[in-house]
C-alpha positions as CSV (number, residue, x, y, z in Angstrom):
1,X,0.0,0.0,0.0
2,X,3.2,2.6,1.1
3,X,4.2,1.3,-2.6
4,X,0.9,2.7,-4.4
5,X,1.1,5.6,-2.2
6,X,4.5,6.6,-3.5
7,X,3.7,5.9,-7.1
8,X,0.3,7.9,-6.3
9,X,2.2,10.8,-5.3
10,X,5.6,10.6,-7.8
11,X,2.6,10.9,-10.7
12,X,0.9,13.7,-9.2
13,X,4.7,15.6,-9.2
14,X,5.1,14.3,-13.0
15,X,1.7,15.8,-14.0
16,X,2.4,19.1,-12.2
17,X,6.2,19.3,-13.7
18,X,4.7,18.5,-17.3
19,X,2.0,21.3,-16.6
20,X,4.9,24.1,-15.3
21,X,6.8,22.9,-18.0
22,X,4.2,23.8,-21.1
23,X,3.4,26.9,-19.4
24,X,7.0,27.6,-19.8
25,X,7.1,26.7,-23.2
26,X,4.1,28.8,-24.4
27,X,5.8,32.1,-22.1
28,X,9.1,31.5,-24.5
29,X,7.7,31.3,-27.7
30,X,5.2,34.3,-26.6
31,X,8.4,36.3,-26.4
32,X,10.3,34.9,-29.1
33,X,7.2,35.7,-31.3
34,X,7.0,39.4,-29.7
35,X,10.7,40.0,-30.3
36,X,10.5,38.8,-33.9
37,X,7.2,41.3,-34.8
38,X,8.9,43.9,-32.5
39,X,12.1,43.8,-35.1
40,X,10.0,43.3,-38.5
41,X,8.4,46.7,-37.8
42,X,10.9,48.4,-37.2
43,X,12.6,47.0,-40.1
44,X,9.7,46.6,-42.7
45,X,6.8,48.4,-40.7
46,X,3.2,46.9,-39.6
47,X,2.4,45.1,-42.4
48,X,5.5,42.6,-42.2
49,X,5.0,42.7,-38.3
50,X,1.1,41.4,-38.6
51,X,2.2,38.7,-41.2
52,X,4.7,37.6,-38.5
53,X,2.3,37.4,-36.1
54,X,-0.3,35.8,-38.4
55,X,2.5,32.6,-39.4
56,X,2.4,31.9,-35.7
57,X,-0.7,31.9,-34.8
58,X,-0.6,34.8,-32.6
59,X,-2.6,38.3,-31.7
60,X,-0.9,41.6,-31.5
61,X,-2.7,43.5,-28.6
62,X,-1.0,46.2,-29.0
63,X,1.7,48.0,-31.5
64,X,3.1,51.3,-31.1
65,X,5.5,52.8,-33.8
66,X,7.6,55.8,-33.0
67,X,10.1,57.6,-35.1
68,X,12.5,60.9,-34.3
69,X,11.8,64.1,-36.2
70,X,14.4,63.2,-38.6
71,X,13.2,59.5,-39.5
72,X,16.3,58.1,-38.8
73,X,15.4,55.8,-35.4
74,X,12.0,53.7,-35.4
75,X,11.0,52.4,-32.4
76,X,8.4,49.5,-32.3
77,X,7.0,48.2,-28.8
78,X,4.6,45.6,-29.3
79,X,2.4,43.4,-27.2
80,X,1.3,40.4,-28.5
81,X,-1.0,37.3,-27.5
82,X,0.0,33.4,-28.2
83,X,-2.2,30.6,-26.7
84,X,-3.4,32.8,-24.1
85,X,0.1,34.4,-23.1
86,X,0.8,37.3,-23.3
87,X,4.6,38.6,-24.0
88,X,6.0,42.8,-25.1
89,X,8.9,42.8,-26.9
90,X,10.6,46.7,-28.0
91,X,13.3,47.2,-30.5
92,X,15.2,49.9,-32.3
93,X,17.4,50.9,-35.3
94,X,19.1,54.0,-33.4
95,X,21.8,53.3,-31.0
């Protein structure tokens, strides 16, 4: 019975590691996705960045593009959504 009780128990642990460990997953590839539509509009501007976010299967929730007078530094910061994660990534061309 102490044998089933351990088994019992070292399951219940392997379920719960398995659980932390997708959540884990999903938070990385949130950001990976946010950092990759955070550069493409920069780069390429929003309509690159949405078809980034569209080949993964993601939302952007939020996208805010801002340049200097002179046009020379973009900044994109962007929020997105991915399986019900949320992740902002920022990025620049300026120094």
């Amino acid at each position: 019975i102490l044998m089933m009780g351990v088994l019992a128990l070292s399951f219940s642990w392997m379920l719960g590691l398995v659980t932390v460990q997708q959540k884990l997953t999903t938070s990385m590839s949130a950001q990976t996705v946010a950092d990759a539509v955070a550069l493409a509009a920069v780069e390429s501007g929003e309509p690159l960045a949405q078809e980034v976010v569209e080949l993964n299967d993601a939302l952007i929730i939020s996208l805010t593009l801002t340049e200097k007078v002179d046009q020379s530094v973009i900044t994109a910061i962007v929020v997105i959504e991915l399986d019900g994660v949320q992740a902002q990534a920022m990025a620049s061309n300026g120094p």
